[in-house]
KEKE-3310 file (N, C-alpha, C; in steps of 0.2 Angstrom, whole numbers, plus 5000, padded with zeros to 4 digits):
npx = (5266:5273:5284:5280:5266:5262:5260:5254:5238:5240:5240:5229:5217:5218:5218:5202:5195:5182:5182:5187:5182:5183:5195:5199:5193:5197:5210:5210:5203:5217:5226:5220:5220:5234:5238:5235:5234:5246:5238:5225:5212:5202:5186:5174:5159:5144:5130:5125:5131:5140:5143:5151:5160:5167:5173:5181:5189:5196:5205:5213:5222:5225:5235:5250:5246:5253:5263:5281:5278:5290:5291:5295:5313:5316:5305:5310:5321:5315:5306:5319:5326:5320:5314:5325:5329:5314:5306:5313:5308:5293:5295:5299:5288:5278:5267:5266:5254:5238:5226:5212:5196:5180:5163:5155:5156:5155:5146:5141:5139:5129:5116:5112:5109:5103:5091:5087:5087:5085:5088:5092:5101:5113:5127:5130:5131:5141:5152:5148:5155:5166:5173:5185:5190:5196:5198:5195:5180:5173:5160:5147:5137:5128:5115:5115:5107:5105:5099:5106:5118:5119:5114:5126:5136:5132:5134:5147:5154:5149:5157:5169:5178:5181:5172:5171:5163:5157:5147:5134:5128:5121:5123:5117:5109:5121:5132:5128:5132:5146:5167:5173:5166:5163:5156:5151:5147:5132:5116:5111:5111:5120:5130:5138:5141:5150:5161:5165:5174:5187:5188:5192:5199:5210:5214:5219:5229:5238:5239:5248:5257:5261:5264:5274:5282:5301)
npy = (4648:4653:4643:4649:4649:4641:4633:4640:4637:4624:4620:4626:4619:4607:4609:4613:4603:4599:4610:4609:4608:4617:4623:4627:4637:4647:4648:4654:4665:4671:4672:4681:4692:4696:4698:4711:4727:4742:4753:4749:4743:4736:4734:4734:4726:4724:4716:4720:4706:4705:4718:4720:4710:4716:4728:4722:4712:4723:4729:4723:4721:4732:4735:4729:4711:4696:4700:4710:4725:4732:4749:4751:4753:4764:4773:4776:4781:4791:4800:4799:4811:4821:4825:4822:4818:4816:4812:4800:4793:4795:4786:4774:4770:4768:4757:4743:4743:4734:4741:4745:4746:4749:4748:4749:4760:4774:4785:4796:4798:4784:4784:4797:4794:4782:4789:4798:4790:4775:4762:4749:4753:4757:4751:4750:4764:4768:4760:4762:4778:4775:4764:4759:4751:4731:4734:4724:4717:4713:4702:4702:4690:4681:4675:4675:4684:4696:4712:4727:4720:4712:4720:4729:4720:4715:4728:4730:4719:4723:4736:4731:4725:4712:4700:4694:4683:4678:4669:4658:4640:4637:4646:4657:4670:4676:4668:4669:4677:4682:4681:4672:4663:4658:4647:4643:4627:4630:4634:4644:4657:4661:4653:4652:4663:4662:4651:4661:4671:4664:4660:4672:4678:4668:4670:4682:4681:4674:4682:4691:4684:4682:4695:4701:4694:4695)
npz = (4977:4993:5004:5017:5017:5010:5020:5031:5023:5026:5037:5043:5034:5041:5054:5050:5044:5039:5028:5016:5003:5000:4996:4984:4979:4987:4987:4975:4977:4985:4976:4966:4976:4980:4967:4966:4954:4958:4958:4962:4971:4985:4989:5001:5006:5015:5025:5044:5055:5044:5038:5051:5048:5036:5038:5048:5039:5029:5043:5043:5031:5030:5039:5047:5050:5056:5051:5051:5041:5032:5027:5008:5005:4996:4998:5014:5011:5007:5017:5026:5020:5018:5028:5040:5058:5061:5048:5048:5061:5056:5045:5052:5060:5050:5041:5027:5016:5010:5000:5006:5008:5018:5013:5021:5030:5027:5037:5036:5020:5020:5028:5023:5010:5011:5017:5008:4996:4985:4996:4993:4983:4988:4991:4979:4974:4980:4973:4962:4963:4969:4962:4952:4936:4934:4950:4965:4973:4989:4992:5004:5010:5021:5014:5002:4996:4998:4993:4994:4991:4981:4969:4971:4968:4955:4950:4950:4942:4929:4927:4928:4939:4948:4957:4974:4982:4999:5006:5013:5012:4999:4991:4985:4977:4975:4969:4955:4951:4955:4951:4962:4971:4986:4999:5012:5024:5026:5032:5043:5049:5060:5061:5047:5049:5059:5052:5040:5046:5052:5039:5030:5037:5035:5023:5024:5031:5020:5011:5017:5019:5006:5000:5009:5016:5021)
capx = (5265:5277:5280:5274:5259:5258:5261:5248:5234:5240:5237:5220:5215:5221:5210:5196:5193:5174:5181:5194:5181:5185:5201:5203:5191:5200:5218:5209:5205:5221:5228:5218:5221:5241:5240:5232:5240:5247:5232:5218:5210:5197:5180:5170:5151:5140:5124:5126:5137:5145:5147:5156:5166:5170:5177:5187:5195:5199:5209:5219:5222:5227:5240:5253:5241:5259:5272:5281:5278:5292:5292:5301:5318:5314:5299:5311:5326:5315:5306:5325:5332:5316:5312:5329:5325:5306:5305:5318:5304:5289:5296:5299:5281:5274:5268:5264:5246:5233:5221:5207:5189:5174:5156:5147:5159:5154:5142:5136:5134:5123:5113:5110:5107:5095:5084:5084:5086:5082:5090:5094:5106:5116:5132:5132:5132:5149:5155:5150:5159:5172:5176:5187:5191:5201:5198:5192:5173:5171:5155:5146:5131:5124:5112:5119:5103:5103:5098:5110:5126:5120:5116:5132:5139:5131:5136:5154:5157:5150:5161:5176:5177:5182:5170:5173:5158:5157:5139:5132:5130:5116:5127:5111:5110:5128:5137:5130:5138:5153:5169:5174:5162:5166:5150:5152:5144:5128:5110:5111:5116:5125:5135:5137:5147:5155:5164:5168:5179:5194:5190:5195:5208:5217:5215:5222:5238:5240:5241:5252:5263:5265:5267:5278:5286:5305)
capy = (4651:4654:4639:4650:4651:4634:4631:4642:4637:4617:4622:4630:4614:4603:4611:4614:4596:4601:4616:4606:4609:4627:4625:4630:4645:4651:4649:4658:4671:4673:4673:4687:4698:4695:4701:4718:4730:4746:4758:4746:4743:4732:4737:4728:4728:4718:4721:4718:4706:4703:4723:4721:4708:4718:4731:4717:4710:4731:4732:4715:4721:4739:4738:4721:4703:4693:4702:4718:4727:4739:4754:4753:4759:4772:4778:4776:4786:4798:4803:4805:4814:4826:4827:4821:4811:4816:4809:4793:4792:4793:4779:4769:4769:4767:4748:4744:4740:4733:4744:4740:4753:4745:4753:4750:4765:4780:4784:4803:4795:4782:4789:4802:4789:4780:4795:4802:4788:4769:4759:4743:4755:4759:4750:4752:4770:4768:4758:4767:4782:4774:4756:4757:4743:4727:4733:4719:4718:4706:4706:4697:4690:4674:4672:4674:4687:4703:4714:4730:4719:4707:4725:4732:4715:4718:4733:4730:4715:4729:4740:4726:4723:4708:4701:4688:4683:4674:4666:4652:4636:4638:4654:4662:4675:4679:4664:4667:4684:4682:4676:4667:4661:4655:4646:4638:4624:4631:4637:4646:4663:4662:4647:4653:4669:4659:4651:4666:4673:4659:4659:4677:4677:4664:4674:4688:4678:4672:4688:4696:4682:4681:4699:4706:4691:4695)
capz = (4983:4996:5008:5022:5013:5009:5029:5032:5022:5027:5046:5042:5032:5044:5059:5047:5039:5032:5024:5013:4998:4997:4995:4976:4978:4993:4984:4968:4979:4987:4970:4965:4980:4979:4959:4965:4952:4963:4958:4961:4978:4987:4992:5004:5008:5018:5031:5050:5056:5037:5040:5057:5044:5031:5044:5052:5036:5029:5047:5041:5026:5030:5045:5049:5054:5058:5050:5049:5034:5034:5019:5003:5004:4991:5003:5020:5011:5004:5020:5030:5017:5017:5034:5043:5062:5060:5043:5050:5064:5054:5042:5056:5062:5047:5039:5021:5018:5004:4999:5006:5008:5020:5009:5027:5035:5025:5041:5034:5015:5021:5032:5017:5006:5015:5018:5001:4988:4985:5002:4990:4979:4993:4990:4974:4972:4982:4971:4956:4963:4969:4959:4945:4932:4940:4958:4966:4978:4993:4992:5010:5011:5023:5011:4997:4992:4999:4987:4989:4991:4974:4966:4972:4963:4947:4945:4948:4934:4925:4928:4924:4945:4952:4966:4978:4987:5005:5008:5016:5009:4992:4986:4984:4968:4972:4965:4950:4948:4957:4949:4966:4976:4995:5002:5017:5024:5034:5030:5049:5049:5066:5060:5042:5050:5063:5047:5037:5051:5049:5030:5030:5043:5031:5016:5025:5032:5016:5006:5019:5019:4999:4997:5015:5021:5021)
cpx = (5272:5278:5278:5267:5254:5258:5253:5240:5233:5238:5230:5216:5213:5216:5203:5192:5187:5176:5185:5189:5181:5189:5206:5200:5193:5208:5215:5209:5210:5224:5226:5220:5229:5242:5236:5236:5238:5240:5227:5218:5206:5191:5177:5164:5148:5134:5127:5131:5142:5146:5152:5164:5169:5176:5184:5193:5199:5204:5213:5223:5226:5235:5244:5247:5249:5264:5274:5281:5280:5290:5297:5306:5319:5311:5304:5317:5323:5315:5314:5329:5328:5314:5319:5328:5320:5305:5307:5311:5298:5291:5297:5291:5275:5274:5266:5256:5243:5229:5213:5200:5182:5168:5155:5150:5157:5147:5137:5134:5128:5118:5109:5108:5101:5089:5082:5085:5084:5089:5095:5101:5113:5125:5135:5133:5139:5154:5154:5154:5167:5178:5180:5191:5199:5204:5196:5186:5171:5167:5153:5140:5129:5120:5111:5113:5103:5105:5102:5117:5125:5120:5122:5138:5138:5133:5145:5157:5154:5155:5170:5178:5179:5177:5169:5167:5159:5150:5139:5132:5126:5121:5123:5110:5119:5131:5134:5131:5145:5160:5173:5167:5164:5161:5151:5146:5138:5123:5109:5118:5120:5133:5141:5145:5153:5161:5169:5173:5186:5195:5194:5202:5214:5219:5221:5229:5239:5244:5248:5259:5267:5269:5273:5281:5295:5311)
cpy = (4649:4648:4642:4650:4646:4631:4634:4639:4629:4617:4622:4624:4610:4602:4610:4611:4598:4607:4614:4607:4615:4628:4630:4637:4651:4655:4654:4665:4677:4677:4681:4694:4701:4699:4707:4721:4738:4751:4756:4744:4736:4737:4730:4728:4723:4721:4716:4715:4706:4711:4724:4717:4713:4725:4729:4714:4720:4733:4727:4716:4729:4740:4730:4715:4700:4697:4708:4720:4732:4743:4750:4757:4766:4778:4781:4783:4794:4803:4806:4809:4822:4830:4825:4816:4811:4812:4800:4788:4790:4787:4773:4765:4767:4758:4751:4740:4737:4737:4743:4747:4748:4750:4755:4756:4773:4782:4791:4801:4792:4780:4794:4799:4784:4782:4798:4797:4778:4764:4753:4747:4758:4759:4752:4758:4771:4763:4760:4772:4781:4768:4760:4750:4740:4728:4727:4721:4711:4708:4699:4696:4680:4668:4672:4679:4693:4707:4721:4727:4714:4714:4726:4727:4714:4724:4734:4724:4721:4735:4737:4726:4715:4706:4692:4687:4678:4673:4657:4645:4636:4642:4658:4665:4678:4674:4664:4673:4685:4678:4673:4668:4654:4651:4640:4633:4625:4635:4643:4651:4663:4658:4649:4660:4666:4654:4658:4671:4668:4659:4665:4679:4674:4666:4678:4687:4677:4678:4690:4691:4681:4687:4704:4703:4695:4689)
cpz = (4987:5000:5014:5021:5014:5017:5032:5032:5025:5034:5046:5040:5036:5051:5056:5040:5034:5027:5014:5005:4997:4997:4989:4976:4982:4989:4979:4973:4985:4981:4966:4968:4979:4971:4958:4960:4957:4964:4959:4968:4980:4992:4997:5006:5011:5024:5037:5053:5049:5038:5043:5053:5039:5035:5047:5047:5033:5035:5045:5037:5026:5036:5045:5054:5058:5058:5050:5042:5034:5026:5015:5006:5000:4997:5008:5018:5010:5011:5026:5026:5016:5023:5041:5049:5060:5054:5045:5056:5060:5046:5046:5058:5057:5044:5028:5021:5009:5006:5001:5010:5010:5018:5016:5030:5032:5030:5040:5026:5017:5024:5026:5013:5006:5017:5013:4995:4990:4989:4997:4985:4983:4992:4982:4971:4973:4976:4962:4958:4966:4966:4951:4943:4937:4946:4960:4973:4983:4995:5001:5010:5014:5016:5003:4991:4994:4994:4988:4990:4983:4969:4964:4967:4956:4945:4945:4943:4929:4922:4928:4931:4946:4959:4967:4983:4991:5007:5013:5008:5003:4989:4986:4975:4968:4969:4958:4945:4950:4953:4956:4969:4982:4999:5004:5019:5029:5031:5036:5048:5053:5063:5052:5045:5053:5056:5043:5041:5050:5044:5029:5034:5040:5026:5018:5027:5026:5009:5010:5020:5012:4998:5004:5019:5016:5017)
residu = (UNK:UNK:UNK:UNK:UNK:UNK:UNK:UNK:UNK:UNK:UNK:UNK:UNK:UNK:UNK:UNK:UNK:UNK:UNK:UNK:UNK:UNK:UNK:UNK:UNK:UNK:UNK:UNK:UNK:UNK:UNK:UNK:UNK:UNK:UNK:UNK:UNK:UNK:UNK:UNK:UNK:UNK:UNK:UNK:UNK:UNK:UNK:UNK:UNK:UNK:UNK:UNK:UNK:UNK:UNK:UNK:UNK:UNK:UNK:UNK:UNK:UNK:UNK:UNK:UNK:UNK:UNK:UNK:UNK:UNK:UNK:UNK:UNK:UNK:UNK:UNK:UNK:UNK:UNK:UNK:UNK:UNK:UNK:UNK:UNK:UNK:UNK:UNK:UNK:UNK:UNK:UNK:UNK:UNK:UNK:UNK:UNK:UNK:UNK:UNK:UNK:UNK:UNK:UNK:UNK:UNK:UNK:UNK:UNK:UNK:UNK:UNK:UNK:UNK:UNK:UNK:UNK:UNK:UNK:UNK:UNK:UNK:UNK:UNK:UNK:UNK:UNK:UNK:UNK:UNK:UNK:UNK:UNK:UNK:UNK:UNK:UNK:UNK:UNK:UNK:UNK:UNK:UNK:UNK:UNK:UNK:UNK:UNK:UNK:UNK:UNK:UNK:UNK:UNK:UNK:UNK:UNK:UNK:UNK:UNK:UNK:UNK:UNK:UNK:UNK:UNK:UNK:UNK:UNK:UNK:UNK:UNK:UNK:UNK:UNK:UNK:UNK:UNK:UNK:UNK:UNK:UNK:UNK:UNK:UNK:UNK:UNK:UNK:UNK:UNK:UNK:UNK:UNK:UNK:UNK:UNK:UNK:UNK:UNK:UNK:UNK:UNK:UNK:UNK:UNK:UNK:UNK:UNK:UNK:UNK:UNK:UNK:UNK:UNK)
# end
């Protein structure tokens, strides 16, 4: 790791003493994200507030958290050479991003889905029509059992998927499908999220500083 990286995560530690057993599964799952290959994505799912998170880490993840992430040179020459100032301008304004797709936002799919087919199968329909092999699936659940984001996690190690699950403190049914599992210290949903917020926040500094620091 980079030492902002390692700065980072010692910051984070450093505030968040009780967390300091999640260290390895944290880094694994930085590690993971960082070794996206170019074609492969992240999907993310969860119900209510683990929704509002999956939303929240997909905006982290899609646009600069700390740093700039200017274009490639290739990209930045192509569009002034194709488009002259406008192309110069719209290289300017643009960032680089990780791929990253929240299941909970398809709002005319599931909607559609939830009125004509089985509710539990929800996520995973998305994730059959849109997961392919060595994407990765943060999957979110307090309780480590709701049944269409554990679905939606079966059927992505099926599918040769990667998923990162964020639960409370048991793990539920997702720790023992997941190849990370994040489970924090708290049986109490409120608390349980209120965790899950810094944990992702620090993921997501950490990616963006491995792959778009300067």
């Amino acid at each position: 790791m980079k030492q902002r990286t390692l700065d980072i995560k010692k910051d984070f530690f450093e505030r968040h003493t009780d967390l300091t057993y999640l260290d390895e599964p944290i880094t694994k799952a930085i590690a993971l994200i960082v070794n996206l290959k170019k074609e492969n994505k992240i999907l993310l799912c969860g119900n209510g507030g683990s929704a509002a998170d999956c939303e929240h880490i997909a905006g982290e993840l899609l646009k600069s958290f700390e740093l700039k992430r200017k274009l490639s040179e290739k990209m930045y020459k192509k569009l002034k050479d194709l488009y002259g100032d406008e192309g110069t301008f719209i290289a300017d304004n643009l960032q680089q991003a990780v791929k990253a797709i929240p299941l909970t936002s398809f709002c005319a799919y599931n909607t559609a889905f939830l009125n004509d087919c089985n509710e539990k199968m929800m996520f995973a329909q998305l994730v059959n029509a849109l997961g392919i092999k060595d994407d990765i699936l943060i999957s979110i659940s307090t309780s480590g059992n709701s049944k269409n984001v554990v679905y939606a996690s079966m059927l992505a190690k099926s599918m040769g998927i990667k998923v990162i699950a964020l639960t409370g403190e048991t793990g539920g049914k997702l720790k023992d499908i997941a190849d990370i599992t994040i489970n924090v210290p708290s049986k109490r949903v409120y608390r349980i999220q209120e965790y899950h917020l810094p944990i992702y926040h620090l993921i997501c500094l950490c990616v963006e500083s491995e792959l778009f620091e300067e």
